[in-house]
RODO-2510 file (C-alpha; in nm, 4 decimals, decimal comma):
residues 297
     n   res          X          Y          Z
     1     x    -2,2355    -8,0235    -4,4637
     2     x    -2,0214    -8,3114    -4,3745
     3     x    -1,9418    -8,6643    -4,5539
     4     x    -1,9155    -8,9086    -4,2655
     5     x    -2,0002    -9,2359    -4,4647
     6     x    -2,0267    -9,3297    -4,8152
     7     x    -1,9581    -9,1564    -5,1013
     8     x    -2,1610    -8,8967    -5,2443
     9     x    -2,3501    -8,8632    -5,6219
    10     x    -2,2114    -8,4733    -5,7516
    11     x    -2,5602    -8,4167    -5,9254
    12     x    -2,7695    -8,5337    -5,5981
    13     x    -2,5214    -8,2736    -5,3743
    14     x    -2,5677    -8,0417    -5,6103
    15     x    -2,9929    -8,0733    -5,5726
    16     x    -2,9950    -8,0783    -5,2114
    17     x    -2,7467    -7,7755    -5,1764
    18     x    -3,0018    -7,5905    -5,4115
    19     x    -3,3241    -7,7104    -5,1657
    20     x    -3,0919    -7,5934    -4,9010
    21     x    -3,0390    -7,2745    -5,0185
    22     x    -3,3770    -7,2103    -5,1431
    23     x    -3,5080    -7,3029    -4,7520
    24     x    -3,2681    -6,9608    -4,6859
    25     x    -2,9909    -7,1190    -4,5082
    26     x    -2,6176    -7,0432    -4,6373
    27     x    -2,4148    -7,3918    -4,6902
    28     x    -2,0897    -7,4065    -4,5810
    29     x    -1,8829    -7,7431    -4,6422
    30     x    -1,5434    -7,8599    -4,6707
    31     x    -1,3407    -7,8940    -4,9999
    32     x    -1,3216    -8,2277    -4,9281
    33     x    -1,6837    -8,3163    -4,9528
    34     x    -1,6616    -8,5256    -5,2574
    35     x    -1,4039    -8,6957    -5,1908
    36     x    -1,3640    -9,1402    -5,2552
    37     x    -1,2255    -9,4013    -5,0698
    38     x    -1,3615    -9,7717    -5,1871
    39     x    -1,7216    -9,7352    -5,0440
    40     x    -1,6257    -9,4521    -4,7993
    41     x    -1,6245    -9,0800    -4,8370
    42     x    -1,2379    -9,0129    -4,7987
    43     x    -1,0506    -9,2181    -4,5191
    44     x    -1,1783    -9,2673    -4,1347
    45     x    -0,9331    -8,9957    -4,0626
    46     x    -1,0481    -8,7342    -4,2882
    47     x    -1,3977    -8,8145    -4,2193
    48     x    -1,2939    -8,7763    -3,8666
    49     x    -1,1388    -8,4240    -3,8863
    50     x    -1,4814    -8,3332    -4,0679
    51     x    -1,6832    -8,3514    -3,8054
    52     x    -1,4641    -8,2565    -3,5585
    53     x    -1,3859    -7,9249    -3,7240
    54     x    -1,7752    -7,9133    -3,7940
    55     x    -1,8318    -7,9581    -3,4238
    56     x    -1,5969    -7,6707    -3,3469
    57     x    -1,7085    -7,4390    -3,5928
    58     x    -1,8559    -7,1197    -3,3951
    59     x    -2,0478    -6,9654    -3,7353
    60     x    -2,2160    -7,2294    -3,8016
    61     x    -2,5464    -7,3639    -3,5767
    62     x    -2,6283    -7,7104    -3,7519
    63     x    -2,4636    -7,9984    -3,9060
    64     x    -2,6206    -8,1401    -4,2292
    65     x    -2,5133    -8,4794    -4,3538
    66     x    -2,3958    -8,5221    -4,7292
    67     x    -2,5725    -8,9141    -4,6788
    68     x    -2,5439    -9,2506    -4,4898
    69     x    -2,4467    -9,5267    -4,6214
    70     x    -2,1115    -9,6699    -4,4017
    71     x    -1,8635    -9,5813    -4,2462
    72     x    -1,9897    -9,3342    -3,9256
    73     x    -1,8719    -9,5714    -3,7015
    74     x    -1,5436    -9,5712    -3,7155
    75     x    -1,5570    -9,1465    -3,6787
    76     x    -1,6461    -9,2705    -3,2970
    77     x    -1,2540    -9,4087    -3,2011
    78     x    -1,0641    -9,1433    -2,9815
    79     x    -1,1905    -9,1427    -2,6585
    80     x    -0,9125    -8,8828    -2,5046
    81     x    -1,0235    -8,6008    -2,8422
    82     x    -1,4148    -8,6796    -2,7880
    83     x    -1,3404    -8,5937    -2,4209
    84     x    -1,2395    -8,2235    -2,4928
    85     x    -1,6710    -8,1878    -2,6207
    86     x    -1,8132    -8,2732    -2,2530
    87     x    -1,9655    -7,9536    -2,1672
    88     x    -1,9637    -7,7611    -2,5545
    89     x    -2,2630    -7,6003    -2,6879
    90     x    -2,4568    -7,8681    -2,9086
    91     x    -2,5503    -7,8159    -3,2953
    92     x    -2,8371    -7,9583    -3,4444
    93     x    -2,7181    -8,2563    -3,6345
    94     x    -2,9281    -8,4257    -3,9005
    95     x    -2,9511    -8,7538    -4,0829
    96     x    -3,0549    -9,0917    -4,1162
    97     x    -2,9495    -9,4161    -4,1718
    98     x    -2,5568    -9,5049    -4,0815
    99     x    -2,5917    -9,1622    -3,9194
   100     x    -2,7771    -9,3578    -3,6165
   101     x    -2,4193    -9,4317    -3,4781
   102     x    -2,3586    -9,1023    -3,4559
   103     x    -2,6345    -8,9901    -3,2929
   104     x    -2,6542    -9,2697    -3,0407
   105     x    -2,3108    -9,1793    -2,9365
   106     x    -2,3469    -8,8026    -2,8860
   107     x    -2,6842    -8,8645    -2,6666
   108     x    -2,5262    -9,0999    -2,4651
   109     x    -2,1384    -8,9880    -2,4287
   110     x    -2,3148    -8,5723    -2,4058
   111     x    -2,6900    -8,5703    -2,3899
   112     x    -2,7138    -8,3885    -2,7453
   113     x    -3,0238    -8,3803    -2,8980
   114     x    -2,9954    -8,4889    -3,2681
   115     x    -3,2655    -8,4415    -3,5631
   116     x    -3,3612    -8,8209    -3,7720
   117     x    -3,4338    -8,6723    -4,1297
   118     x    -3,3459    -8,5883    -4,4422
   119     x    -2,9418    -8,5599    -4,5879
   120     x    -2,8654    -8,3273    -4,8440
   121     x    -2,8111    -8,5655    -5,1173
   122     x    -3,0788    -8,8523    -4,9699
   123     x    -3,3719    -8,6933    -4,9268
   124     x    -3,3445    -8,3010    -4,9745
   125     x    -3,2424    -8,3332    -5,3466
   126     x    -3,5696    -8,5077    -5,4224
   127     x    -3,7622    -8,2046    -5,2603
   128     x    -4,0229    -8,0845    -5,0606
   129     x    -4,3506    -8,3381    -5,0937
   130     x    -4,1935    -8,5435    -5,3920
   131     x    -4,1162    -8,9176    -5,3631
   132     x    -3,7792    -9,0084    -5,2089
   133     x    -3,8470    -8,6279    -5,0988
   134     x    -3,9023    -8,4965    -4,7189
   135     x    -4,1882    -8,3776    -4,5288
   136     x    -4,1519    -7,9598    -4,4848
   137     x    -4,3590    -7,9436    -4,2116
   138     x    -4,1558    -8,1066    -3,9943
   139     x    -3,8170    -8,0009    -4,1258
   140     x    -3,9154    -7,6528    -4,0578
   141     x    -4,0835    -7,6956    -3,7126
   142     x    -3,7924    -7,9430    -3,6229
   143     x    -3,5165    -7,6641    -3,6768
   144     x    -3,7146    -7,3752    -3,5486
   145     x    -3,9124    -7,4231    -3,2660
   146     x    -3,7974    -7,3092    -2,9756
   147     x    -4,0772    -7,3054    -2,7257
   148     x    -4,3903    -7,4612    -2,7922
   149     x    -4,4785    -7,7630    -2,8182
   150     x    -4,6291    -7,9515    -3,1609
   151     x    -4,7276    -8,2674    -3,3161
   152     x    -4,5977    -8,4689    -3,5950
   153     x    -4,9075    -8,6724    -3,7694
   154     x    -4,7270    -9,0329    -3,8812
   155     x    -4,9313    -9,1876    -4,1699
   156     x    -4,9263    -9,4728    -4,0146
   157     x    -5,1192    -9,7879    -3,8880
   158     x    -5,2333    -9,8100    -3,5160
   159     x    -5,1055   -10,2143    -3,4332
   160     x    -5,1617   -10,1365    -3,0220
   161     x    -5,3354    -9,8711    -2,9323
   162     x    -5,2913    -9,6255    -2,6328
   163     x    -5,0662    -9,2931    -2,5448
   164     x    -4,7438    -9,3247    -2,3497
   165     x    -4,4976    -9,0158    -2,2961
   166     x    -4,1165    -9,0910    -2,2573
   167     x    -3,7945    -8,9745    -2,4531
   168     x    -3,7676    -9,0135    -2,8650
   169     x    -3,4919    -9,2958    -2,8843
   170     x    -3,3813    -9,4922    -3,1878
   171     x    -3,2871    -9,4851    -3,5618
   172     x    -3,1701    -9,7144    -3,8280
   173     x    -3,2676   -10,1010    -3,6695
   174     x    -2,9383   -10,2320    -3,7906
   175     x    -2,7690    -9,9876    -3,6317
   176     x    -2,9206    -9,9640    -3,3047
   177     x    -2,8590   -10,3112    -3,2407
   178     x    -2,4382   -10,2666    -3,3473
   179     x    -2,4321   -10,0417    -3,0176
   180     x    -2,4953   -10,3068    -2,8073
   181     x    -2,1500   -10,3537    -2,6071
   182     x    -1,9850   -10,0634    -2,6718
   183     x    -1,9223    -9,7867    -2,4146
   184     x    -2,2300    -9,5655    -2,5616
   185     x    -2,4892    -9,8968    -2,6071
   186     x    -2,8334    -9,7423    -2,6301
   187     x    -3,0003    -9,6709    -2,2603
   188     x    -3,3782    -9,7428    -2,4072
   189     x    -3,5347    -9,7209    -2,0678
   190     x    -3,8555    -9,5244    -2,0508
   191     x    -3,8072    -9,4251    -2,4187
   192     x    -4,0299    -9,4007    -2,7189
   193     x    -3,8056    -9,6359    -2,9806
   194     x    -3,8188    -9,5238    -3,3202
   195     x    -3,6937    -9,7691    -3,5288
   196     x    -3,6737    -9,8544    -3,9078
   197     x    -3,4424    -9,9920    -4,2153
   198     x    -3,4665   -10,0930    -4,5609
   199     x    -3,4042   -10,4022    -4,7655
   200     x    -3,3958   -10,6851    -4,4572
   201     x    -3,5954   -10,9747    -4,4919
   202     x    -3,8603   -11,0808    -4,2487
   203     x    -3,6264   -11,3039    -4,1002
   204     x    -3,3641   -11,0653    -4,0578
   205     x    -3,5961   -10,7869    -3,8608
   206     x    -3,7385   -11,0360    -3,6663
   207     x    -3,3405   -11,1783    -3,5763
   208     x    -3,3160   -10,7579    -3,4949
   209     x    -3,5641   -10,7283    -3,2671
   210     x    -3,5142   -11,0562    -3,0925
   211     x    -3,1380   -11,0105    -3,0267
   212     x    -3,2700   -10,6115    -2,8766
   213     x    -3,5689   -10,8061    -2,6442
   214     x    -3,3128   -11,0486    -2,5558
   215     x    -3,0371   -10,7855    -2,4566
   216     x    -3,3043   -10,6395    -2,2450
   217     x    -3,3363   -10,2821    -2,4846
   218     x    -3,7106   -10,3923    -2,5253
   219     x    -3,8009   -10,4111    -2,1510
   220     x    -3,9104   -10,0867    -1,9886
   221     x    -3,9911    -9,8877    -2,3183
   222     x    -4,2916    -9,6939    -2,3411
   223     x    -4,3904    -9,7174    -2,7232
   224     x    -4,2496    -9,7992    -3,0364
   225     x    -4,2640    -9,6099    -3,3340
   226     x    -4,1900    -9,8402    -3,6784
   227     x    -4,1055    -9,7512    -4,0081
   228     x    -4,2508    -9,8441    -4,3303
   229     x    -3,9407   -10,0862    -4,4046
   230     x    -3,9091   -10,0497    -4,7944
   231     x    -3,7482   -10,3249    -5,0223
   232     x    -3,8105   -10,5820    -4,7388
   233     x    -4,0834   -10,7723    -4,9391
   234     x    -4,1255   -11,1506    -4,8217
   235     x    -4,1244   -11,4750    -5,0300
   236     x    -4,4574   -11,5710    -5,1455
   237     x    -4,6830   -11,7257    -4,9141
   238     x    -4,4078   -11,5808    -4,5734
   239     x    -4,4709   -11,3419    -4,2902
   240     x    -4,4041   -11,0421    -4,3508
   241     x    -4,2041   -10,7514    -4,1821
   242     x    -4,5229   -10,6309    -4,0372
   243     x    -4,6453   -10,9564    -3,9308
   244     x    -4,2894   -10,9852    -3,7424
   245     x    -4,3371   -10,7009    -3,5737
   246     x    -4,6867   -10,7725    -3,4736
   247     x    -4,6083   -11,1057    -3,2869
   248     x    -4,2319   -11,0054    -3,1675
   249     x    -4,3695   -10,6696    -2,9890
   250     x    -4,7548   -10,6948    -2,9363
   251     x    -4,6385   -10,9022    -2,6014
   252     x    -4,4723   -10,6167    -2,4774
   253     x    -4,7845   -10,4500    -2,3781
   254     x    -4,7158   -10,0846    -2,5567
   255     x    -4,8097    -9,8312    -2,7438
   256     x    -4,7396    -9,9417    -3,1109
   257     x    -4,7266    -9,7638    -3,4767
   258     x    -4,6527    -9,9251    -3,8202
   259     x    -4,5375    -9,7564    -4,1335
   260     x    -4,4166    -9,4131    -4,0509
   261     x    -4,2818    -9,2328    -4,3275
   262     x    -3,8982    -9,2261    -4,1417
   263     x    -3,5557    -9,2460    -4,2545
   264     x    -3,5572    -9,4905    -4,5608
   265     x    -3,9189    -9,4595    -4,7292
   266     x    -4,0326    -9,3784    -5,0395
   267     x    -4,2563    -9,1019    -4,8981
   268     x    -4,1777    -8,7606    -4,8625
   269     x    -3,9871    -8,8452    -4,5396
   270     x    -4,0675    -8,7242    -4,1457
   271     x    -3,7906    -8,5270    -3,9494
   272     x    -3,8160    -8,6537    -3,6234
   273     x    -3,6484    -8,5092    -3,2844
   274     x    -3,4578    -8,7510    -3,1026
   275     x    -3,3772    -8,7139    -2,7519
   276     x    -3,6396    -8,5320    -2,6320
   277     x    -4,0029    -8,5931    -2,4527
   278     x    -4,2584    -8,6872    -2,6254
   279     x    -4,5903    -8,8539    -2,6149
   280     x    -4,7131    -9,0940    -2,8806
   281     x    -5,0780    -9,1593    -2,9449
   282     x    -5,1219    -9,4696    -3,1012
   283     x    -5,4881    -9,4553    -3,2497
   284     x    -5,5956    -9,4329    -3,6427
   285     x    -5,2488    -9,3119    -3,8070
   286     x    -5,0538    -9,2552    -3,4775
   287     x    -4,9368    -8,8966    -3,4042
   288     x    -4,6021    -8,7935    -3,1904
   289     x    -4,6636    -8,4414    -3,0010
   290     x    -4,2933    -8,3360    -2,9181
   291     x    -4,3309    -8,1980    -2,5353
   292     x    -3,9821    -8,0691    -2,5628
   293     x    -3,8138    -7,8065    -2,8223
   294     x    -3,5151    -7,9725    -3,0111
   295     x    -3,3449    -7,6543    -3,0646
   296     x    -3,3344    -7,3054    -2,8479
   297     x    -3,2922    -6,9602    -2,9172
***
C-alpha cells in the first residue's frame, strides 16, 4: 500500500487493511503510510520514494493505493529516475480519482496496464456490496484472470446505442484533461474513454468535455463510458450533468453509457481494467466484455 496523495483517516486504513486481508492477500506498506503534510500524505519527495521503492519491490505483485485526493502529480517529476523503469516487469496498480495521473503516465511513458477501482481506505473499508463499498465481482476477476475473457455489467443508462471495441482509456474527468500538454498527454485514439468525477457543476463538466473535444481527445474514440457523477446536482430549473453530456457527445456519433457505478459513486463501486481491449455494448444498462486479461500468470 502506498500514500501518493492526501492524507489518510487511521480508522478507514485500518477497515480496508482488514477487507484486504480477509480477500487473503498479505499487506505490506511502508512505516510512513500515515504520515501529514498540509493536505498531502508526507512531502512530494517521500511520496516519491514510495512508489518508487513500491515499483521495485520483487515480493510484492500489486500496488494498492491508501486514497486519492492530491498530490499524484507531482510523484511524475524526474524524467532521468522514471527512465531506469522502461522495460521492468509491470505490477497491477489500483485506484481512482487523483490516481488517474498516475496511471495515464505509466500507460503512456511504459504501456502498463493499470486497474480503476477501489483504495484501501476509499472504497475497500466500506466493503464488499455496501454503499461507498466496491463491487467483488469485478475486483476479483480484475486481479485474477489471466486468460479468458469476461464482462463487466455497468448499471447504467444506454444514451447511444451500439457496440464498438477499442482500448479502456480514461479516469477521473478533471484529471484527464490536466494531461493535456505534458510529455504523457492522453493518446485517446481508437479508445473506449471512461470518464467520471464528483462534485462539478453542470457547467464545469460541460467546460471538461469541451476543452477535451476542442484539444481533439474526443475525435477518433470509439465509445464513452460515463460515470454516475455524485454531488454534481444542478440549480433548480438547469441542465444537468447528464443533459451536458447528452448534447456535448451525442454529435460524436458513438457508443454511449451514463451512470456507471466508477470511481466516485455511492454504489458499491466497479473495478475496471484500463489499457486493455475491450468492447462496449451500449444497449439497456451497457456492459464492457474485457477482450484482454489485465494481469498474467
Amino acid at each position: 500500500m502506498i500514500a501518493p496523495a492526501s492524507p489518510v483517516e487511521v480508522e478507514r486504513l485500518r477497515k480496508g487493511i482488514a477487507e484486504i486481508e480477509r480477500l487473503g492477500f498479505v499487506v505490506r506498506h511502508d512505516s510512513r503510510l500515515l504520515e501529514r503534510d498540509g493536505f498531502f500524505a508526507g512531502s512530494a519527495e517521500e511520496r516519491r520514494r514510495e512508489l518508487l521503492a513500491a515499483l521495485r519491490e520483487p515480493d510484492t505483485r500489486a500496488i494498492f493505493c491508501a486514497r486519492g485526493g492530491y498530490g499524484s502529480s507531482y510523484l511524475l517529476d524526474g524524467a532521468a529516475e522514471w527512465d531506469s523503469f522502461k522495460g521492468a516487469t509491470p505490477k497491477l496498480f489500483i485506484g481512482y480519482s487523483d490516481v488517474t495521473s498516475l496511471q495515464v503516465f505509466f500507460w503512456q511513458k511504459f504501456g502498463w496496464v493499470s486497474l480503476y477501482g477501489p483504495m484501501v481506505a476509499a472504497g475497500l473499508d466500506h466493503g464488499a456490496g455496501a454503499p461507498h463499498g466496491y463491487d467483488a465481482a469485478s475486483l476479483s476477476r480484475a486481479v485474477s484472470e489471466t486468460q479468458r475473457s469476461w464482462a463487466i455489467e455497468l448499471h447504467g443508462e444506454t444514451l447511444s446505442g451500439g457496440q464498438a471495441e477499442g482500448v479502456l482509456l480514461g479516469g477521473c474527468l478533471t484529471l484527464v484533461e490536466t494531461t493535456l500538454g505534458t510529455p504523457w498527454e492522453l493518446d485517446t485514439r481508437g479508445a473506449i474513454l471512461l470518464l467520471e468525477d464528483r462534485g462539478m457543476k453542470p457547467w464545469q463538466v460541460d467546460r471538461g468535455l469541451t476543452h477535451l473535444r476542442q484539444a481533439g481527445k474526443l475525435k477518433e474514440i470509439r465509445g464513452l463510458v460515463f460515470g454516475d457523477f455524485p454531488d454534481c446536482e444542478p440549480p433548480a430549473g438547469t441542465a444537468s450533468v447528464r443533459d451536458v453530456v447528452a448534447r456535448v457527445c451525442a454529435p460524436l456519433g458513438v457508443p454511449i453509457v451514463w451512470g456507471a457505478p466508477i470511481g466516485h459513486t455511492q454504489s458499491p463501486m466497479l473495478t475496471i481494467p484500463l489499457e486493455v481491449r475491450a468492447r462496449l455494448v451500449a444497449e439497456a444498462s451497457g456492459r464492457l466484455e474485457i477482450l484482454e486479461a489485465a494481469c498474467r500468470e
